[in-house]
Phi, psi and omega in degrees: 000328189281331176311332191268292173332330193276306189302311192285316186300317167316294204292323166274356150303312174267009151302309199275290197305340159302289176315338201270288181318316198263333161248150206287135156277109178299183151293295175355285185328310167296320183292325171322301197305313219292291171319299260243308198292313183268338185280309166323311195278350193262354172263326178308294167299327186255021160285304182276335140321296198284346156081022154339295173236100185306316175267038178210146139209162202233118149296144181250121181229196171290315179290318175291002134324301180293299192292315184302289177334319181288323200233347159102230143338298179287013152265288181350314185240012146298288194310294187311353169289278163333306207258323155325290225276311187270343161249000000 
């Protein structure tokens, strides 16, 4: 099973670096991801601070960094989904 996993995980890294490769990266782009990247981590730190929800927290490491970024407010309650359902 970790053999099939490895394979998949191999293959859509080079997808994405396929996808990467074939369109040009602005600046714009980067300053964009760059903002996108600090406003996650800065609703993310004032999620956990602020005693909104006493009894959950979203660590901040790169991946819940990443899923916020990616899906924005709705990676917020994946993960806080997640941490209900498996812990």
């Amino acid at each position: 099973m970790k053999t099939v996993w490895m394979v998949v995980f191999i293959t859509s890294l080079v997808l994405l670096l396929a996808v990467f490769i074939r369109q040009r990266i602005t600046l714009s782009m980067i300053k964009r991801f760059g903002l996108h990247l600090v406003a996650a981590a800065l609703v993310l730190y004032l999620f956990n601070f602020s005693g909104l929800i006493s009894d959950l927290y979203i660590p901040l490491n790169p991946m819940t960094i990443a899923t916020v970024v990616i899906l924005g407010v709705p990676g917020i309650f994946l993960i806080l989904g997640l941490q209900w359902v498996v812990l």
